[in-house]
DSSP file (Angstrom, degrees, kcal/mol; ACC not computed):
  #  RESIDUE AA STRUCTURE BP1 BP2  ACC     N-H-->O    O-->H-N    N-H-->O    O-->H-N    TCO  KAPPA ALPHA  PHI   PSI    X-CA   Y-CA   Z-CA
    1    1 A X              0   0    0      0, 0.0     2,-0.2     0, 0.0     0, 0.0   0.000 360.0 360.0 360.0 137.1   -9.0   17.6   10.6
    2    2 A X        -     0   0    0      1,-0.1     2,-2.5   101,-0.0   101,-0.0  -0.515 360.0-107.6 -76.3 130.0   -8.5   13.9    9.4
    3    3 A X    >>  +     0   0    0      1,-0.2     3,-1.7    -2,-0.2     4,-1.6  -0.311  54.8 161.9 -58.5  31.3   -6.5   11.9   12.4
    4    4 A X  H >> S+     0   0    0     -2,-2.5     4,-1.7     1,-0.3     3,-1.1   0.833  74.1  32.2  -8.3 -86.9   -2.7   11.6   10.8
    5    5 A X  H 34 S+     0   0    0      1,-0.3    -1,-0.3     2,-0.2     4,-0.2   0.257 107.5  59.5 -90.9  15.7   -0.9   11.0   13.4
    6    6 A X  H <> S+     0   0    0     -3,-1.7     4,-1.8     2,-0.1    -1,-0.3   0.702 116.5  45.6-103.1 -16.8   -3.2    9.1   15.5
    7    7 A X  H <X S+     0   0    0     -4,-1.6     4,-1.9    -3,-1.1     5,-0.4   0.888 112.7  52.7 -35.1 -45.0   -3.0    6.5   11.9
    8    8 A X  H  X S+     0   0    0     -4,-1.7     4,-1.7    -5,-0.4    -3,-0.2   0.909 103.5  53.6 -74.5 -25.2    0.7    7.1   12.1
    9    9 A X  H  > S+     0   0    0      2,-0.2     4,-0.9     1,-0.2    -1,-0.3   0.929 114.8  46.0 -56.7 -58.7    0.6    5.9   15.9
   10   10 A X  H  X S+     0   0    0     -4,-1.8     4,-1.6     1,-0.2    -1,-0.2   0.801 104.0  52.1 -21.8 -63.3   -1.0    2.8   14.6
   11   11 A X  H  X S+     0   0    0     -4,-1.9     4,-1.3     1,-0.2    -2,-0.2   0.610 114.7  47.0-100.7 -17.6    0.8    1.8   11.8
   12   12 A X  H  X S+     0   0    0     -4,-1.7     4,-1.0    -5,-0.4    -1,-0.2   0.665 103.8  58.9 -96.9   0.8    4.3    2.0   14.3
   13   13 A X  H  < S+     0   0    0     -4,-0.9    -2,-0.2    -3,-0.2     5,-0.2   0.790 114.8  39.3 -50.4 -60.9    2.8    0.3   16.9
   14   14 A X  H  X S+     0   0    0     -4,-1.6     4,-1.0     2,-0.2    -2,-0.2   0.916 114.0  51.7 -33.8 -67.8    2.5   -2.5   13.8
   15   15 A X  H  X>S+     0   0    0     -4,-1.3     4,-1.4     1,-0.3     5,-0.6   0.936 104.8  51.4-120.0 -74.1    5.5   -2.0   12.4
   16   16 A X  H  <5S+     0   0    0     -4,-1.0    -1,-0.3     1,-0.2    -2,-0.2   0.639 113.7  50.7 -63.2   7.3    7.6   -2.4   15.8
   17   17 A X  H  >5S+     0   0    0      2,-0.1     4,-1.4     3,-0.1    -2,-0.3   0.774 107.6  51.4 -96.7 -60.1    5.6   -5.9   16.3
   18   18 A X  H >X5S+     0   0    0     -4,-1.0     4,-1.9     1,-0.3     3,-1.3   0.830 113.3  43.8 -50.1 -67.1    6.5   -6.8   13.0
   19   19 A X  H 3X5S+     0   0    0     -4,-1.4     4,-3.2     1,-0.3    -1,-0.3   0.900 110.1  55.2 -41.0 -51.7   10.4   -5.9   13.8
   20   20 A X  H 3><S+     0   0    0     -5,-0.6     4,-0.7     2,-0.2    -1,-0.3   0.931 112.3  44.3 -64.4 -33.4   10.1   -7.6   17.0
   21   21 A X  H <X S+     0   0    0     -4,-1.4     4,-0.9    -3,-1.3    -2,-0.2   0.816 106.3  59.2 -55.4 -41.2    8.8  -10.9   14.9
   22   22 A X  H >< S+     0   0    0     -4,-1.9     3,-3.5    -5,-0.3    -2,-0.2   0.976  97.0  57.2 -68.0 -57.3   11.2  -10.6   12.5
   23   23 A X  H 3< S+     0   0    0     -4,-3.2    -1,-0.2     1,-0.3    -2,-0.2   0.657 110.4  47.2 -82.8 -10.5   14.1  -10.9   15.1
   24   24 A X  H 3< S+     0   0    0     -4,-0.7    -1,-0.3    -3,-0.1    -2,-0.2   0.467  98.5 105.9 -88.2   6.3   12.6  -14.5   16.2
   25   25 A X    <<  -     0   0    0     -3,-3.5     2,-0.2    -4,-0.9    -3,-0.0  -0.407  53.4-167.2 -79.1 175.2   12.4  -15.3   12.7
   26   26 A X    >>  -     0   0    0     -2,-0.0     4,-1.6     0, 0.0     3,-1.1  -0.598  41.1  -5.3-141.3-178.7   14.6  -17.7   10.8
   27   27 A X  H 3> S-     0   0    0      2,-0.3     4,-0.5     1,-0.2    -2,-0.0   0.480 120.1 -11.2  58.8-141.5   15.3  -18.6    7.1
   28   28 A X  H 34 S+     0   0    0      1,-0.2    -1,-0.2     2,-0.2    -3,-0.0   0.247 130.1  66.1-100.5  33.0   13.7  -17.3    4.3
   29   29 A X  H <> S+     0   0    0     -3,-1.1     4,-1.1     2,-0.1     5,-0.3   0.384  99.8  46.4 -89.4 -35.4   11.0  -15.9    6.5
   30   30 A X  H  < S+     0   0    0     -4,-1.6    -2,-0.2     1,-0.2    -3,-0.2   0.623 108.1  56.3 -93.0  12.1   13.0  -13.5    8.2
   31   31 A X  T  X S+     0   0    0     -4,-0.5     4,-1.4    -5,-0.2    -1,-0.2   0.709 110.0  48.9 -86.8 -14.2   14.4  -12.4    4.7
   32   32 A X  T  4 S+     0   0    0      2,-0.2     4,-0.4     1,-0.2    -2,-0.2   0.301 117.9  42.4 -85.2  -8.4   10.5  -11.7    3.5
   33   33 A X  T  X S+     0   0    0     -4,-1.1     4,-0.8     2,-0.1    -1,-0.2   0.645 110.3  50.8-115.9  -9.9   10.0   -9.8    6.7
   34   34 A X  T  4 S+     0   0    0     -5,-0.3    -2,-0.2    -4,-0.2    -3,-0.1   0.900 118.8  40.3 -69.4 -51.0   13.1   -8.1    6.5
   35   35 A X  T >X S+     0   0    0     -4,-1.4     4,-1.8     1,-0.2     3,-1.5   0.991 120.8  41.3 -50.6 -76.6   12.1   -7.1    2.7
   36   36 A X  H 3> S+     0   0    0     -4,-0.4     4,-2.3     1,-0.3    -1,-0.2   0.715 112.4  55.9 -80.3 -23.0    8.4   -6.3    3.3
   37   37 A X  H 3< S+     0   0    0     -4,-0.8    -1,-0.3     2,-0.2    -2,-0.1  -0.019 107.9  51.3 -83.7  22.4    9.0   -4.3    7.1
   38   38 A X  H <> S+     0   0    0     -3,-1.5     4,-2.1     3,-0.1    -2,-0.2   0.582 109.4  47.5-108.8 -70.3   11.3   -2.0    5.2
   39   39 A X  H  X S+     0   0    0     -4,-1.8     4,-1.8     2,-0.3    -2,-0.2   0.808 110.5  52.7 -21.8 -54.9    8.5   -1.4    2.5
   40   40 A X  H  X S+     0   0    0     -4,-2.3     4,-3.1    -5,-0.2     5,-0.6   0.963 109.0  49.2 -61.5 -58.7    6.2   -0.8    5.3
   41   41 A X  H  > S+     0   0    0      2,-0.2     4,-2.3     3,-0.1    -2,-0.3   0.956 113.9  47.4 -43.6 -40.9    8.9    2.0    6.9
   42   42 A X  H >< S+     0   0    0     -4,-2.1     3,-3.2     1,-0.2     4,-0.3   0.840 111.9  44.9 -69.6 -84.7    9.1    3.5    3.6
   43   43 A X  H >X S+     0   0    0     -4,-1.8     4,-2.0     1,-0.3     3,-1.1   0.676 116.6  52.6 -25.5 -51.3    5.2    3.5    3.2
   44   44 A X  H >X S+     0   0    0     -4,-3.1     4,-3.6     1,-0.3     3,-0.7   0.995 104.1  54.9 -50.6 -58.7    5.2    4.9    7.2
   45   45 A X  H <X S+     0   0    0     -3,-3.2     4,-0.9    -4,-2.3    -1,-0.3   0.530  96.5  60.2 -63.9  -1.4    7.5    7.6    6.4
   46   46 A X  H <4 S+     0   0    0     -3,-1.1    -1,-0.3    -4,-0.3    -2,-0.2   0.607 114.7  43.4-154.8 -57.9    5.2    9.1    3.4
   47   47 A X  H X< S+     0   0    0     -4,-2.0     3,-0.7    -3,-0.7    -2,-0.2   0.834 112.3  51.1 -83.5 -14.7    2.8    9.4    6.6
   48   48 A X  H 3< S+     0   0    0     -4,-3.6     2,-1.1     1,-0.2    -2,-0.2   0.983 108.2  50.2 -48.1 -64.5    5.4   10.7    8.7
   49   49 A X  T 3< S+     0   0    0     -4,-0.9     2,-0.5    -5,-0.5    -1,-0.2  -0.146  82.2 118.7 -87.9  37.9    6.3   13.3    6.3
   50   50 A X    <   -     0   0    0     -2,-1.1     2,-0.2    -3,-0.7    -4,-0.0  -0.985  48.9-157.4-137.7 114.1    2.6   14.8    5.6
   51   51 A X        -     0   0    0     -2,-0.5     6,-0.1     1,-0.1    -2,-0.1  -0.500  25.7-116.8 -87.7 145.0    2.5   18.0    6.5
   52   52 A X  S    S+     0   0    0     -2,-0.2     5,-0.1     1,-0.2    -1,-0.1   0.941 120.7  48.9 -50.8 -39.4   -0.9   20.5    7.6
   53   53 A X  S    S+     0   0    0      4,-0.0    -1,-0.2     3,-0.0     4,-0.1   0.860  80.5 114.0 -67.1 -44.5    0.1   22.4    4.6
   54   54 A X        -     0   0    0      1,-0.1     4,-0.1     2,-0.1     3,-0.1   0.081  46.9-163.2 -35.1 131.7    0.5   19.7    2.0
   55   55 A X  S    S+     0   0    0      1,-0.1     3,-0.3     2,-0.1     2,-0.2   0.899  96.0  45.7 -87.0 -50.9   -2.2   20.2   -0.7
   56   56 A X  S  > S+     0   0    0      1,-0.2     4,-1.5     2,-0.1    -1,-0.1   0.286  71.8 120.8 -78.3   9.6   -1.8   16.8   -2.0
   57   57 A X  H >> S+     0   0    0      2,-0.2     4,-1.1     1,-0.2     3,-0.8   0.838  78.6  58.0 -44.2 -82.6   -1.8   15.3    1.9
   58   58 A X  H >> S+     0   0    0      1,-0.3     4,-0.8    -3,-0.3     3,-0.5   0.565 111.5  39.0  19.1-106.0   -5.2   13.1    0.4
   59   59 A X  H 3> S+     0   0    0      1,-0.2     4,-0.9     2,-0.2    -1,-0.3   0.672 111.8  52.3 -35.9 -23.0   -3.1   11.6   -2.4
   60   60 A X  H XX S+     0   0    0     -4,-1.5     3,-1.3    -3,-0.8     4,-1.3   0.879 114.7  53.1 -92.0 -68.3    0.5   10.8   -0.2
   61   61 A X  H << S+     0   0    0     -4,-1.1     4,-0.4    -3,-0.5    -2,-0.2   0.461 111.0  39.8 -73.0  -1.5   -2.0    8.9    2.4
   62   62 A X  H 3X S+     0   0    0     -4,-0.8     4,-1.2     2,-0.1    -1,-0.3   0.469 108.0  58.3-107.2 -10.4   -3.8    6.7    0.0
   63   63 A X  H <X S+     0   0    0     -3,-1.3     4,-1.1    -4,-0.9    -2,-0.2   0.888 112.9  41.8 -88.2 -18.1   -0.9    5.9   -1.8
   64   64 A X  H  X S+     0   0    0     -4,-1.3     4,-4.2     2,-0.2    -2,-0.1   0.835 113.2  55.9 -51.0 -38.7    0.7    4.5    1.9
   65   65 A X  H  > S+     0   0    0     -4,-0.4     4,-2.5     2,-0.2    -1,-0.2   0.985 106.0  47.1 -63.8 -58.3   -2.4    3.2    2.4
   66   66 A X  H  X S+     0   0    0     -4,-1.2     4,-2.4     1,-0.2    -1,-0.2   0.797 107.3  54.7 -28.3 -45.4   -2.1    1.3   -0.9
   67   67 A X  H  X S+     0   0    0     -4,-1.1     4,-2.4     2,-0.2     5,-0.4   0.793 107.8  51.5 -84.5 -55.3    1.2    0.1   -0.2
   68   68 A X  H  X S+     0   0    0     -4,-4.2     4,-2.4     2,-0.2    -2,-0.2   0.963 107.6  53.2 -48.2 -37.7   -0.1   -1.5    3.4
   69   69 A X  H  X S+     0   0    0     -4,-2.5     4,-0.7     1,-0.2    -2,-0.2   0.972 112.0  44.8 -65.0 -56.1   -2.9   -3.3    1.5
   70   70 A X  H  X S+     0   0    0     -4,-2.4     4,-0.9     1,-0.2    -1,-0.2   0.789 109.8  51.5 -50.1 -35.2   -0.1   -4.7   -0.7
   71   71 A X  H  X S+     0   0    0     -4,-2.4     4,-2.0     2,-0.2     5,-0.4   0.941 104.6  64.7 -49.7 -46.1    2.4   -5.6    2.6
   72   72 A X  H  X S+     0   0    0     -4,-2.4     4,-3.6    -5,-0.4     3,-0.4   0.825  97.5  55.2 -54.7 -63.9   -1.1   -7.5    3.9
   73   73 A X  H  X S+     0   0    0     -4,-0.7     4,-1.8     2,-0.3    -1,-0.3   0.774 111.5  41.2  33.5 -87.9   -0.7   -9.8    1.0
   74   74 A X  H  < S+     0   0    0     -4,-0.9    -1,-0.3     1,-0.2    -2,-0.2   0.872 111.5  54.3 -42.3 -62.6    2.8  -10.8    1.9
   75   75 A X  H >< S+     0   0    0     -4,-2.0     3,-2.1    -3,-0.4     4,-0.4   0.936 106.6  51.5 -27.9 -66.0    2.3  -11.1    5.3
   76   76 A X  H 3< S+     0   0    0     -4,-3.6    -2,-0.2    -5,-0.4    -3,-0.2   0.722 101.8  58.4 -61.9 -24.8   -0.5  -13.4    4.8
   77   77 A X  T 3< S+     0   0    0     -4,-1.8    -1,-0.3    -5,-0.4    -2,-0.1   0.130 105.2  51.6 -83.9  13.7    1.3  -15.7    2.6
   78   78 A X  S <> S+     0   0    0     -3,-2.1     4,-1.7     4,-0.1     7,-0.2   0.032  86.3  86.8-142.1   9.7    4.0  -16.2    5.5
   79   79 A X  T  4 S+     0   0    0     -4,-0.4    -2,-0.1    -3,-0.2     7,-0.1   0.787  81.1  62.3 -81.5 -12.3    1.3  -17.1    8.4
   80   80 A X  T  4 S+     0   0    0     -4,-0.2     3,-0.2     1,-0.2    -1,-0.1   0.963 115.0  33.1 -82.4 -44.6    1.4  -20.7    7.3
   81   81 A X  T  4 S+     0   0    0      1,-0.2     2,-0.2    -4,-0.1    -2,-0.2   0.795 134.2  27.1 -39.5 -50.7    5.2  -20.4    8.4
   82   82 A X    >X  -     0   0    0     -4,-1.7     3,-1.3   -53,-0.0     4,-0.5  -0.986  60.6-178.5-131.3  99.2    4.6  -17.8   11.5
   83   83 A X  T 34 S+     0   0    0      1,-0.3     4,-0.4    -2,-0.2     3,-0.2   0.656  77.0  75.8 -85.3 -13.2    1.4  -18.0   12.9
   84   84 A X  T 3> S+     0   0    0      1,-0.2     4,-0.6     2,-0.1     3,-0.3   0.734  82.3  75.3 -72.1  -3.5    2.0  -15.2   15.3
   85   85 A X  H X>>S+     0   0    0     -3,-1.3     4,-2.8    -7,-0.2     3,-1.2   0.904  78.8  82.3 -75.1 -43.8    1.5  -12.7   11.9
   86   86 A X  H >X5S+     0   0    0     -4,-0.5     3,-2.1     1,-0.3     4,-0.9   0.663  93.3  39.1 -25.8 -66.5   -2.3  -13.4   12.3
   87   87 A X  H 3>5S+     0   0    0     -4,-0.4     4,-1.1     1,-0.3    -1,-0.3   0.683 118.7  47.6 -78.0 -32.2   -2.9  -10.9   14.8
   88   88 A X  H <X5S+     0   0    0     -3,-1.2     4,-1.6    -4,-0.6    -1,-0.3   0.676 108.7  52.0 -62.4 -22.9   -0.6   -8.7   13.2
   89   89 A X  H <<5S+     0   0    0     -4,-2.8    -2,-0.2    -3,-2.1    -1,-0.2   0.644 113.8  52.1 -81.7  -7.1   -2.2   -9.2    9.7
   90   90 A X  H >X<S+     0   0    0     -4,-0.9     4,-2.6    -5,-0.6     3,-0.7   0.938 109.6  46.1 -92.2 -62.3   -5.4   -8.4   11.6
   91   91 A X  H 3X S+     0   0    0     -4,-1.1     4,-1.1     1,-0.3    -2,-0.2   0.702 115.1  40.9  -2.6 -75.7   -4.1   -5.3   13.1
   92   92 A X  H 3X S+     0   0    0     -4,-1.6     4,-1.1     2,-0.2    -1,-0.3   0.281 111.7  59.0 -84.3 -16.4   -2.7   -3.8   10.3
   93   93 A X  H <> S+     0   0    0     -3,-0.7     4,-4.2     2,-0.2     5,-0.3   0.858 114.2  48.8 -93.3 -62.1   -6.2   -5.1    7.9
   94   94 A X  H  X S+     0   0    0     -4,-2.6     4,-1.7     1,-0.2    -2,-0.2   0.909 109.0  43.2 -27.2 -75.7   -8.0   -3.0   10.7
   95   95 A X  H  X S+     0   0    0     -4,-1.1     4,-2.9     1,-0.3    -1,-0.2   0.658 111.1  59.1 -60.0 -37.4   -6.2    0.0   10.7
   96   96 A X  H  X S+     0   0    0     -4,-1.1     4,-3.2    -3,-0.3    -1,-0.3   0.966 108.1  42.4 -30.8 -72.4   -6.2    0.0    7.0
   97   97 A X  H  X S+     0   0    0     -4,-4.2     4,-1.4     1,-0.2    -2,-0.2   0.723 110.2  58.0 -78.3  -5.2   -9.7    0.0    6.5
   98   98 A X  H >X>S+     0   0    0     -4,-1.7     4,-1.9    -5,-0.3     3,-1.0   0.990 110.0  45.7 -60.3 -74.3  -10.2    2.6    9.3
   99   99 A X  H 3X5S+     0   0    0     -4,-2.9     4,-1.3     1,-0.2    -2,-0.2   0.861 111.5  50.0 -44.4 -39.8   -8.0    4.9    7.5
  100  100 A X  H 3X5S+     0   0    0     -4,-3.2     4,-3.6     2,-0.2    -1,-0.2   0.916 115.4  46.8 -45.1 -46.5   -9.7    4.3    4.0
  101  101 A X  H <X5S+     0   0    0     -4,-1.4     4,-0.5    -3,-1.0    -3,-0.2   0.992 116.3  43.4 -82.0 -71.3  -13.1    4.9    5.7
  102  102 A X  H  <5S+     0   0    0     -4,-1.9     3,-0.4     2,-0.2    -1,-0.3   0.788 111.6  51.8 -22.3 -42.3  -11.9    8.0    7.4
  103  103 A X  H  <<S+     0   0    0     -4,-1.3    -2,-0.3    -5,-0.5    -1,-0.2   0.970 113.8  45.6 -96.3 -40.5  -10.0    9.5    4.4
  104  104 A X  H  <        0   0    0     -4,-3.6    -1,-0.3     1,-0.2    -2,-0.2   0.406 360.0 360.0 -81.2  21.5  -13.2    9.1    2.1
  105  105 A X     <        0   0    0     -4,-0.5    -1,-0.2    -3,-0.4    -2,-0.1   0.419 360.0 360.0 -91.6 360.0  -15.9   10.6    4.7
């Protein structure tokens, strides 16, 4: 069986670093991480909410996945601001391509 929730483990491990950056941010970084760590919560809850049963499980996790690739993007464009995102853009780049690799084997 393909590793959901050890993904989903991942990607809120991310996601509550993210949060935890955002609340030492300032300006119009912490409205772009407020905006783009919401996106990621939606995109999380889409792995959340993937059931053993779901026929379409495949499809629901590559479009999350999709929607991380796009967040990285965003992120990356706010490391010249916040350098502490590297390790998170790193993280999350990882974890991406683990699932991708995983969900097509």
């Amino acid at each position: 069986m393909f590793p959901i929730r050890e993904f989903e483990k991942r990607f809120r491990e991310i996601l509550d670093d993210l949060d935890e950056l955002r609340e030492r941010a300032g300006g119009d970084a912490l409205e772009a991480l407020d905006e783009m760590n919401a996106d990621y919560e939606d995109a999380l809850f889409v792995i959340e909410s993937i059931g053993p049963e779901d026929e379409d499980w495949r499809e629901a996790f590559a479009d999350a996945l999709a929607e991380f690739r796009d967040l990285l993007n965003g992120y990356r464009e706010l490391q010249d601001r916040m350098p502490e995102l590297e390790d998170l853009t790193g993280r999350l780049q990882m974890a991406v391509t683990m699932a991708e690799g995983n969900l097509g084997a």
